[in-house]
KEFIKE-187480 format. One record per residue (C-alpha): residue number from 1; residue in one letter; x, y, z. Coordinates in nm, 2 decimals. Example, Ala and Ser with C-alpha at 12.3 -4.5 7.8 and 13.67 -1.06 7.14 Angstrom:
2
1, A, 1.23, -0.45, 0.78
2, S, 1.37, -0.11, 0.71
//
This chain:
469
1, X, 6.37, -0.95, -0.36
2, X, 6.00, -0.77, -0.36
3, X, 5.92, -0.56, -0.07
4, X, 5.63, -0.81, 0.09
5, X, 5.96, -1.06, 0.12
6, X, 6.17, -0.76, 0.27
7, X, 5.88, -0.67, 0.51
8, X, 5.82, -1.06, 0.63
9, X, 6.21, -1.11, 0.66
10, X, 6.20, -0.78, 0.90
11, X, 5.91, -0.84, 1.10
12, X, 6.09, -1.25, 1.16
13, X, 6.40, -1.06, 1.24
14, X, 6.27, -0.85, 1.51
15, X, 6.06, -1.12, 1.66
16, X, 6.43, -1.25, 1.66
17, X, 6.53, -1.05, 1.89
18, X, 6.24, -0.94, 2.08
19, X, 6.27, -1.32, 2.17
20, X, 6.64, -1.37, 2.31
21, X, 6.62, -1.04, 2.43
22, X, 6.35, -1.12, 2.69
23, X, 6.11, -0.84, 2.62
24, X, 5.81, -1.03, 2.59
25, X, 5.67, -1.23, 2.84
26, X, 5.32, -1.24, 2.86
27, X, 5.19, -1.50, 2.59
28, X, 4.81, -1.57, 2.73
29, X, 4.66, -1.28, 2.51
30, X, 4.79, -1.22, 2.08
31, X, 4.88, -1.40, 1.77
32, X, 4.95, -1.81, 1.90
33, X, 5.20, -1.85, 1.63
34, X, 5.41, -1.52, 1.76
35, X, 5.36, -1.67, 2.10
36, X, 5.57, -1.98, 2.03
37, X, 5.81, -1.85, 1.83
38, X, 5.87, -1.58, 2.09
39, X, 5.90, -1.83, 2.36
40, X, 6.02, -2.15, 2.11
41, X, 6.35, -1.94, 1.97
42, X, 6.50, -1.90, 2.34
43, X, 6.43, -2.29, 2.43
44, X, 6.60, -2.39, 2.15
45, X, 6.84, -2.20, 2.14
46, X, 6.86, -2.32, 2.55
47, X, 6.84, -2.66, 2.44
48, X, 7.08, -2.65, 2.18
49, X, 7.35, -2.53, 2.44
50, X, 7.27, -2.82, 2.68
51, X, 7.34, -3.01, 2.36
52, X, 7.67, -2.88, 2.30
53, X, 7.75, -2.98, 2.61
54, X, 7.75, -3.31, 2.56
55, X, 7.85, -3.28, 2.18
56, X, 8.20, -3.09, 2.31
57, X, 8.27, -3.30, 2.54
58, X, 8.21, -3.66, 2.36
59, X, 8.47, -3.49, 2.07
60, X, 8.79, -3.42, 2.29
61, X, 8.74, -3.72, 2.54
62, X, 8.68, -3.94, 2.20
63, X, 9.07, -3.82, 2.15
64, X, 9.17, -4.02, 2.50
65, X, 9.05, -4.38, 2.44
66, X, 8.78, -4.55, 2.35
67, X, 8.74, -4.65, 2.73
68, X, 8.72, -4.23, 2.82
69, X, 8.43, -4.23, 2.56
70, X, 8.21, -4.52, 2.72
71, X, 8.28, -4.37, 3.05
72, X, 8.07, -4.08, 3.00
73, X, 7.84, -4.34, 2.87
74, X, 7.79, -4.54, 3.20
75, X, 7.87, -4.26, 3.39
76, X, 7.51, -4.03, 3.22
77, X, 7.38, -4.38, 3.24
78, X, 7.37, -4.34, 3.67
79, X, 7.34, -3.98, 3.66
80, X, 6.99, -3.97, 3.46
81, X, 6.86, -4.04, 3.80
82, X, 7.00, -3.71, 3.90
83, X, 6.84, -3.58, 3.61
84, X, 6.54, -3.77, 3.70
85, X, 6.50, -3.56, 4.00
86, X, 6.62, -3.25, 3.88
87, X, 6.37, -3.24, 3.56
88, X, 6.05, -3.38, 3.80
89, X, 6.14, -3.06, 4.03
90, X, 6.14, -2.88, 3.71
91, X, 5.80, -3.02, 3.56
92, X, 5.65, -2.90, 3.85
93, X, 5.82, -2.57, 3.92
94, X, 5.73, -2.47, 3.54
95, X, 5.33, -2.60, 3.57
96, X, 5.29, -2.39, 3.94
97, X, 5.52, -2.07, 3.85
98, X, 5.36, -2.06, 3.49
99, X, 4.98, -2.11, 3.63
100, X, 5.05, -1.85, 3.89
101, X, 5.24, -1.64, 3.66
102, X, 4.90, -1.64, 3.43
103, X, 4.69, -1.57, 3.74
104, X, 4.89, -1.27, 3.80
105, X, 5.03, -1.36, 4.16
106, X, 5.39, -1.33, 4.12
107, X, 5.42, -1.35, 4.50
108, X, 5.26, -1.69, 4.47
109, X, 5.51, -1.76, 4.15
110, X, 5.79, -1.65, 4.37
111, X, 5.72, -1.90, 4.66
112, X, 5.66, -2.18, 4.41
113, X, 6.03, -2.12, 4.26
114, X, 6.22, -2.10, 4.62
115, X, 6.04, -2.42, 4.77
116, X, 6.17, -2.63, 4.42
117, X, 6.53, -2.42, 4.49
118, X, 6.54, -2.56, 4.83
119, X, 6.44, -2.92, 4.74
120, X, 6.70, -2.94, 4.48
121, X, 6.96, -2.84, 4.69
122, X, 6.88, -3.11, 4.96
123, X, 6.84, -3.40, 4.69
124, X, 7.15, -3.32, 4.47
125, X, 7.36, -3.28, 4.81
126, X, 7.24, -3.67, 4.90
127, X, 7.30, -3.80, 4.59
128, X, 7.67, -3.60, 4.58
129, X, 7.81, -3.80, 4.85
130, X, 7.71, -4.13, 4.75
131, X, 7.88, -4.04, 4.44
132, X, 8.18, -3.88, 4.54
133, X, 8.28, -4.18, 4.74
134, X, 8.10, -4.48, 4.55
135, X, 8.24, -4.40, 4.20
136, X, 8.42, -4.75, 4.11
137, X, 8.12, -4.97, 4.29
138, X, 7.86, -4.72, 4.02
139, X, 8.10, -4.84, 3.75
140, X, 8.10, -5.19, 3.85
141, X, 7.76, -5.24, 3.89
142, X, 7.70, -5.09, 3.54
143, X, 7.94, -5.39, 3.38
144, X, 8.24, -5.13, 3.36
145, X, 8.52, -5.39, 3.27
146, X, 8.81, -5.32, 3.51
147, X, 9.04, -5.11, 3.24
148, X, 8.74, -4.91, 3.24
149, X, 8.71, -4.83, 3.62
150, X, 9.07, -4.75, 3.66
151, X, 9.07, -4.51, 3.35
152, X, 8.69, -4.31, 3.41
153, X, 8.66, -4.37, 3.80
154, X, 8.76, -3.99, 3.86
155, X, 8.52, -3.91, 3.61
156, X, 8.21, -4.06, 3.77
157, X, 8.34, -3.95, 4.11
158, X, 8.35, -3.51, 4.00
159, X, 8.04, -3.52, 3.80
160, X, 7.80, -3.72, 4.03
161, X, 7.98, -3.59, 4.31
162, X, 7.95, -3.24, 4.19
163, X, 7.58, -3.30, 4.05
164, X, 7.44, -3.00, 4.27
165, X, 7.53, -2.72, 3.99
166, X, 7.33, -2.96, 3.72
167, X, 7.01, -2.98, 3.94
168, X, 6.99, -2.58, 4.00
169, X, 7.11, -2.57, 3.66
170, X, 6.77, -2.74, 3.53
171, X, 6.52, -2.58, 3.79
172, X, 6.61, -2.28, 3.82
173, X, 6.61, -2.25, 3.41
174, X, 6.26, -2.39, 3.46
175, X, 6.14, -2.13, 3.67
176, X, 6.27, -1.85, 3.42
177, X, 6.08, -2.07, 3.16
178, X, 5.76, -2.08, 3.31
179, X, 5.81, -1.67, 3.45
180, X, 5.84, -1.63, 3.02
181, X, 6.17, -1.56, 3.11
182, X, 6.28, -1.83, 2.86
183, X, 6.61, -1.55, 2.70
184, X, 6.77, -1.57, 3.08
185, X, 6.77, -1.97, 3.06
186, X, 6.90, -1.94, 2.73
187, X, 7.19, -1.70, 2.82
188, X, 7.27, -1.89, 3.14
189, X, 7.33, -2.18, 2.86
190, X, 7.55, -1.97, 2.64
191, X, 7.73, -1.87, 2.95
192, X, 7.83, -2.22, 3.08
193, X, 7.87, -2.34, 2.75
194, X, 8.15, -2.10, 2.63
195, X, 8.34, -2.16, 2.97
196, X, 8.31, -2.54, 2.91
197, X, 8.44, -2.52, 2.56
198, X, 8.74, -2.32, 2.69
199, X, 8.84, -2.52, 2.97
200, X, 8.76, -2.86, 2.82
201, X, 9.07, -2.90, 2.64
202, X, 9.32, -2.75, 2.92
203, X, 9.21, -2.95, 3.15
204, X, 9.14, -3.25, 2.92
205, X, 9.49, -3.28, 2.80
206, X, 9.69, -3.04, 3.03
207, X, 9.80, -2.71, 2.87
208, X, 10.05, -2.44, 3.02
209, X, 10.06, -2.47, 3.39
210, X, 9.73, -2.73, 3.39
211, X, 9.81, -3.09, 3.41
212, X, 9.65, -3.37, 3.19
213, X, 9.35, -3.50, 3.37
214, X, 9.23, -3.71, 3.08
215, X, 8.84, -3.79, 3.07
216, X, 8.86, -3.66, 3.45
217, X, 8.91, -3.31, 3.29
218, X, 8.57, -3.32, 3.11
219, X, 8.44, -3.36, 3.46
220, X, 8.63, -3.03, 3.59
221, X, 8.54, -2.83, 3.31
222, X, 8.17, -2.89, 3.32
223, X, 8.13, -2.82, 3.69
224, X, 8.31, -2.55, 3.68
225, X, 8.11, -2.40, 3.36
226, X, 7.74, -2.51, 3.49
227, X, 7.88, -2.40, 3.85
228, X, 7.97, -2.04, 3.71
229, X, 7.57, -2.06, 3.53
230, X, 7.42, -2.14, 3.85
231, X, 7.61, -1.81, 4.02
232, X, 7.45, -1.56, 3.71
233, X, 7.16, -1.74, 3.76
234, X, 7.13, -1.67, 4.17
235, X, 7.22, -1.31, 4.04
236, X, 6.96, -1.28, 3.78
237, X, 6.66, -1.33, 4.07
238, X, 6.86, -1.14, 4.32
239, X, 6.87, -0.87, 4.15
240, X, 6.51, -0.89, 3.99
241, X, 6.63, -0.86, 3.63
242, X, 6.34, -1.12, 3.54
243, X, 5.95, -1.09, 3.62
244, X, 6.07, -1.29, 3.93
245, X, 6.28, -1.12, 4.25
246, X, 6.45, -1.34, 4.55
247, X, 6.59, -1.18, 4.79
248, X, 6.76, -1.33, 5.11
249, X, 6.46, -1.33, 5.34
250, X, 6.24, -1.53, 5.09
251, X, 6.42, -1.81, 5.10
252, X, 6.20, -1.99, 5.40
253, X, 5.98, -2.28, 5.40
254, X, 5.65, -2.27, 5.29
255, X, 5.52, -2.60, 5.39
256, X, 5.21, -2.58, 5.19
257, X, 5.34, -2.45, 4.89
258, X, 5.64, -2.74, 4.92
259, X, 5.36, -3.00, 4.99
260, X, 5.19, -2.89, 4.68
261, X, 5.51, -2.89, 4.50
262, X, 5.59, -3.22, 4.58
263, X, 5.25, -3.40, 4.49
264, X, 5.29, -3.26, 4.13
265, X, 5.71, -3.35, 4.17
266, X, 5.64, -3.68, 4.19
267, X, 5.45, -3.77, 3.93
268, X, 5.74, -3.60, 3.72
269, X, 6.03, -3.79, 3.94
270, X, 5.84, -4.10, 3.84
271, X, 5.75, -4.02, 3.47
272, X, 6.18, -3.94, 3.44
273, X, 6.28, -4.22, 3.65
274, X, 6.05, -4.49, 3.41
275, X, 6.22, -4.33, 3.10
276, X, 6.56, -4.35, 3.22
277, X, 6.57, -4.63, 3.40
278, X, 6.47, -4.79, 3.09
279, X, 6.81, -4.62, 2.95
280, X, 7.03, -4.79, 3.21
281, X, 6.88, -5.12, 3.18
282, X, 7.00, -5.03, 2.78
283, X, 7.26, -4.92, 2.82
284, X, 7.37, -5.22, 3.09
285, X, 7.25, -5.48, 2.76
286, X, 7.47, -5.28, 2.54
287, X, 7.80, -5.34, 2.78
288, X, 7.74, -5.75, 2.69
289, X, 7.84, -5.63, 2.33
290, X, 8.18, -5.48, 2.41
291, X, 8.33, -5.12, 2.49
292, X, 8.34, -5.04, 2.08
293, X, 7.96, -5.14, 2.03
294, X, 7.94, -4.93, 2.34
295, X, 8.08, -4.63, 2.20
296, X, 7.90, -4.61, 1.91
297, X, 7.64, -4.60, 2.07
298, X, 7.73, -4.38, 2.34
299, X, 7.85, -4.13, 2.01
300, X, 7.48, -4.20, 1.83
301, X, 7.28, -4.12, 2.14
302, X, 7.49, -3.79, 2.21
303, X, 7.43, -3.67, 1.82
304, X, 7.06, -3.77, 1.88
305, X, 7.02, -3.55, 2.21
306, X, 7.19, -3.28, 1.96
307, X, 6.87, -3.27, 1.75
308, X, 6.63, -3.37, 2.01
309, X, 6.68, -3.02, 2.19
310, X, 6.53, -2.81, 1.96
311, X, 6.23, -3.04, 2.02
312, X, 6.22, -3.05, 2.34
313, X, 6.29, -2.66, 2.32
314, X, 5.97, -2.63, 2.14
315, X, 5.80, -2.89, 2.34
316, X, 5.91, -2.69, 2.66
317, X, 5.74, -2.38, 2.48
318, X, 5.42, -2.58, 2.47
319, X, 5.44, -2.64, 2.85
320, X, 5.47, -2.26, 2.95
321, X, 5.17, -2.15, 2.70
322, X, 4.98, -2.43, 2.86
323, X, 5.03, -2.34, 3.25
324, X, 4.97, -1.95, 3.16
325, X, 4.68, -1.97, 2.94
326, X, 4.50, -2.21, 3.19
327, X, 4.60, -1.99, 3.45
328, X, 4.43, -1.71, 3.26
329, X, 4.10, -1.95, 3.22
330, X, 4.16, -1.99, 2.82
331, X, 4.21, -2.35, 2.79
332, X, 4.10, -2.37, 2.42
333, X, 4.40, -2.12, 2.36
334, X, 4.56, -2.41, 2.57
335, X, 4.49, -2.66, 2.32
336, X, 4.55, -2.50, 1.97
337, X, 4.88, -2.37, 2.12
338, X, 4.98, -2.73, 2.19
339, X, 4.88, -2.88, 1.80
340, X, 5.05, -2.60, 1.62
341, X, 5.39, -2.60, 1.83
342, X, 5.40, -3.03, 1.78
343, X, 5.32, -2.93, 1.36
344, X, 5.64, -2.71, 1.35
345, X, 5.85, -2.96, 1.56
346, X, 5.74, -3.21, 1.33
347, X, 5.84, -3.03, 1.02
348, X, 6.16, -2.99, 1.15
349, X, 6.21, -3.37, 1.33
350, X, 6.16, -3.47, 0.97
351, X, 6.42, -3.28, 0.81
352, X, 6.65, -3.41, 1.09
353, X, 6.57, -3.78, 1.00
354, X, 6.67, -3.78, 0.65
355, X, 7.01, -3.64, 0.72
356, X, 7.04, -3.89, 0.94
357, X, 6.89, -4.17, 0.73
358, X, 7.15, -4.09, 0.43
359, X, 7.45, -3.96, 0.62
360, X, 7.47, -4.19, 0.97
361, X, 7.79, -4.34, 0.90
362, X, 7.94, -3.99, 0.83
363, X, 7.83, -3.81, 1.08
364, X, 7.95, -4.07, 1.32
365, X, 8.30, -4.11, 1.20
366, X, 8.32, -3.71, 1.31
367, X, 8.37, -3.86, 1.61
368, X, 8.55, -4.18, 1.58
369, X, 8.77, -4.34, 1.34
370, X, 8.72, -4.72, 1.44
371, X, 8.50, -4.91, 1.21
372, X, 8.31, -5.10, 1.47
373, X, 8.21, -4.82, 1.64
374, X, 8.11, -4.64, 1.31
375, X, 7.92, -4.92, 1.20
376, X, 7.76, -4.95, 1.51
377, X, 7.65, -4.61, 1.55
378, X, 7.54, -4.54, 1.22
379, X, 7.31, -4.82, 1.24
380, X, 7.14, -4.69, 1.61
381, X, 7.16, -4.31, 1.47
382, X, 6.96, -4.46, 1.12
383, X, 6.71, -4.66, 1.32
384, X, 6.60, -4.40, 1.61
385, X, 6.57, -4.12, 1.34
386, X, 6.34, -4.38, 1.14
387, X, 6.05, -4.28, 1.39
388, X, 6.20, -3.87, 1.46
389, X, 5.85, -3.75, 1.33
390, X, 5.69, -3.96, 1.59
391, X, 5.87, -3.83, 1.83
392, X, 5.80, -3.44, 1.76
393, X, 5.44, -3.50, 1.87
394, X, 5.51, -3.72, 2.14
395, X, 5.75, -3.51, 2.34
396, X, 5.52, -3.16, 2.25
397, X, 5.21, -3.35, 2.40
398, X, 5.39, -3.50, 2.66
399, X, 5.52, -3.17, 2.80
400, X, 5.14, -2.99, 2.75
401, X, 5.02, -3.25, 3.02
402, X, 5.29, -3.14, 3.23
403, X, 5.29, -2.77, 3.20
404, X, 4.88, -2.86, 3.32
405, X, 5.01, -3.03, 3.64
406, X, 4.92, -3.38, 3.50
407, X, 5.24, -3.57, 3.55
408, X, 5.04, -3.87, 3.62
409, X, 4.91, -3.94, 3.28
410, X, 5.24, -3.91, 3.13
411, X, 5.40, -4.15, 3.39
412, X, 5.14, -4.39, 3.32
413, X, 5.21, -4.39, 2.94
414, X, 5.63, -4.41, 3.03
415, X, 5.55, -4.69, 3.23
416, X, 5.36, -4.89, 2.97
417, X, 5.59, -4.76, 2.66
418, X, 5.90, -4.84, 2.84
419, X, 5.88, -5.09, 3.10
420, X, 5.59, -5.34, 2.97
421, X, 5.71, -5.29, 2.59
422, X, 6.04, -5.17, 2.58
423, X, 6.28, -5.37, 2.79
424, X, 6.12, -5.72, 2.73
425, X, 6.15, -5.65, 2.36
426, X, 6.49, -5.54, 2.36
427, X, 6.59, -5.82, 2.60
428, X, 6.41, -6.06, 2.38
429, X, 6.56, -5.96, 2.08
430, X, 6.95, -5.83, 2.15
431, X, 6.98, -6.13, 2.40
432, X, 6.71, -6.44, 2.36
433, X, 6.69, -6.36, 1.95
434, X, 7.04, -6.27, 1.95
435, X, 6.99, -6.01, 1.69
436, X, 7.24, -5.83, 1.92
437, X, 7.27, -5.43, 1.91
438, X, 7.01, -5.38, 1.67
439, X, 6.74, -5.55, 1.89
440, X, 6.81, -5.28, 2.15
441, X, 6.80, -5.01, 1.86
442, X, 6.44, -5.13, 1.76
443, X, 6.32, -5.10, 2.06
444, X, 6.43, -4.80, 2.13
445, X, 6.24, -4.66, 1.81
446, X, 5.92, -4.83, 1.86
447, X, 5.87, -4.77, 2.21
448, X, 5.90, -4.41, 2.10
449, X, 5.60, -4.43, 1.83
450, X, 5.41, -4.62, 2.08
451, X, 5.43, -4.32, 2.33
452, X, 5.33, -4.05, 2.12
453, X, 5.00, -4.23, 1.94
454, X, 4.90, -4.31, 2.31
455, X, 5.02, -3.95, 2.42
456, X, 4.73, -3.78, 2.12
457, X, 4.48, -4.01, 2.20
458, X, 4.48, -3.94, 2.60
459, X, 4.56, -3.58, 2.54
460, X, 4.21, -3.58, 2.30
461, X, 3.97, -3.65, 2.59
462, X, 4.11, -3.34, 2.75
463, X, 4.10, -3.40, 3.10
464, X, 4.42, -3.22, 3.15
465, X, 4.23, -2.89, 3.10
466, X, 4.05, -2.96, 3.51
467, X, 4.38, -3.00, 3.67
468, X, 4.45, -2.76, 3.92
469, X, 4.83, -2.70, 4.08
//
């Protein structure tokens, strides 16, 4: 090895750990390319742990029953509206904190992160009741055969019910991202990941003292892992070991700053809430098919999310260089930041899909030994990675509009992607055409491509560069 290769290989390594380390965290001035990776390495790396989440969970409960496996299924199927809250707090904690952070007012970033704190914690309390105590009817209404109910009721009732750690969980992690603090999101992730993986299997299937919960032990051990995040997290601003400090006597309401929060909230509830709406209706077509069908593609979607966080790692990198450098008045910075971070996502969305296109079947008997399920999930995991490069751009643009504030446009293009194409054309060809799962799996990949070539063009006439949070 020549000494130019040595010298690159250093110089990557101690951008390394300059970047999960945290000691970096103004990115509006310097090389773009060292500005991603600096923020990019620690949102993937977040991502990637949100990912294992799901990945851990899906591979014990998968040991249960097939019913414990399209459980979680149904039961992520409700809570995306959770998450539809949670991430449109987040869009627009990230855009305010990140444009405020660029202007240099960290009291004004400060305020911006306790109103979205404060709203969070009212929404996800709402929603936990209804939850806790409505569990079976959720399940019912999503076409949970009875089997089903009895087995995954206590499921649906601990993780909704308990939903409050997932929504401070996302926002405050979004507040850390758009501070630059992206290496205390990441480590908040480690953190709750390694208690899950711990406590997953003793409380799955009962070991030492423990009894066997079952699929109603994946519940336990994520709230208590993403409840034990939350806690470092709290700790993390009390204390002021990122660019942002809370103590007690800041947590009051700022009706103007909460007003302001809420207008740019909205359009990020709304853009979530098309999108996963659009899941449920999915995922409510897939339960005609049959609780294997179902959990293959429950299994696909989960391995999916796996390599869609590193995307949406990068594409949350995009966001924070976008808020900061238009905070700092360099929207041209703005822009070139956002083309070269969707080029690397794309170079590595394409790797992904040709895994995926020659191993599906593999990868999905990791998880499951039953043939219909493999063949069913192979099939979804081959199709959706079909259009992976697609997505890379779409989600990187999609994100820049939101770390500007503009969660309108990208609602708009949801709306149109998902609800005018999407659902008819899946409806039309699982259920009318009878083409059965594979209709839904089309049109699941094509609404995709759809949203990211009208994503570009909208992001081209650059509108989002005059929008002030």
């Amino acid at each position: 090895m020549n000494t130019s290769v040595k010298q690159s290989l250093k110089k990557v390594f101690d951008y390394f750990i300059i970047a999960i380390t945290g000691k970096e965290t103004d990115f509006t001035s310097g090389s773009i390319r060292k500005a991603i990776f600096m923020l990019a390495i620690p949102m993937i790396m977040e991502m990637m742990m949100e990912s294992i989440f799901a990945i851990v969970d899906i591979a014990y409960v998968s040991r249960v029953s097939v019913n414990a496996v399209a459980t979680i299924g149904l039961t992520e199927s409700v809570i995306t509206l959770v998450y539809a809250v949670a991430i449109g707090l987040s869009m627009a904690a990230t855009a305010m904190v990140a444009r405020r952070i660029g202007e240099k007012d960290l009291e004004g970033a400060k305020e911006s992160a306790v109103q979205a704190m404060l709203l969070g914690v009212l929404v996800s309390l709402l929603v936990g009741v209804i939850g806790f105590f409505y569990s079976k009817e959720l399940l019912a209404l999503m076409g949970a055969e009875p089997d089903l109910i009895s087995e995954g009721h206590g499921y649906t009732k601990l993780l909704i019910g308990g939903n409050i750690t997932i929504v401070m969980l996302f926002l405050i992690n979004s507040v850390f991202r758009g501070a630059g603090d992206a290496a205390f999101a990441m480590w908040t992730l480690v953190l709750s990941n390694c208690i899950n993986i711990i406590l997953d299997p003793i409380f799955i299937f009962g070991w030492g003292p423990v009894p066997e919960f079952g699929v109603m032990g994946a519940a336990i051990a994520t709230n208590i892992g993403r409840g034990s995040a939350v806690l470092f997290q709290f700790a993390v601003l009390y204390f002021g070991w990122s660019r942002i400090k809370i103590g007690l006597n800041d947590v009051v309401l700022r009706l103007k700053v909460m007003v302001d929060l809420i207008r740019v909230s909205l359009g990020g509830i709304a853009q979530f809430l098309i999108g996963t709406s659009s899941w449920i209706f999915l995922m409510r077509m897939m339960s005609e098919f049959g609780s294997e069908v179902l959990a293959g593609y429950t299994i696909a979607i989960r391995v999916i999310l796996f390599t869609l966080m590193p995307s949406w790692g990068m594409s949350n990198a995009a966001a924070t260089l976008v808020g900061q450098n238009l905070g700092a008045g360099q929207p041209e910075r703005a822009e070139i930041s956002v083309w070269k971070t969707g080029r690397y996502n794309a170079y590595f969305m394409g790797l992904v899909s040709l895994v995926y296109l020659l191993f599906a079947k593999q990868v999905i008997s990791w998880f499951s030994s039953n043939e219909v399920v493999i063949e069913n999930g192979g099939l979804c995991l081959q199709i959706i990675a079909a259009g992976y490069i697609f997505y890379a751009y779409g989600m990187v643009v999609t994100q820049a509009f939101n770390g500007a504030g503009d969660t309108r446009t990208p609602t708009k293009i949801n709306f149109f992607a998902f609800w005018i194409f999407q659902l008819p054309f899946a409806y039309l060809s699982a259920i009318t055409f009878k083409m059965g799962a594979l209709g839904v799996f089309l049109a699941i990949t094509l609404a995709e491509v759809l949203l990211a070539v009208i994503s570009i063009v909208w992001f081209r006439k650059g509108n989002w560069k005059k929008f002030q949070v």
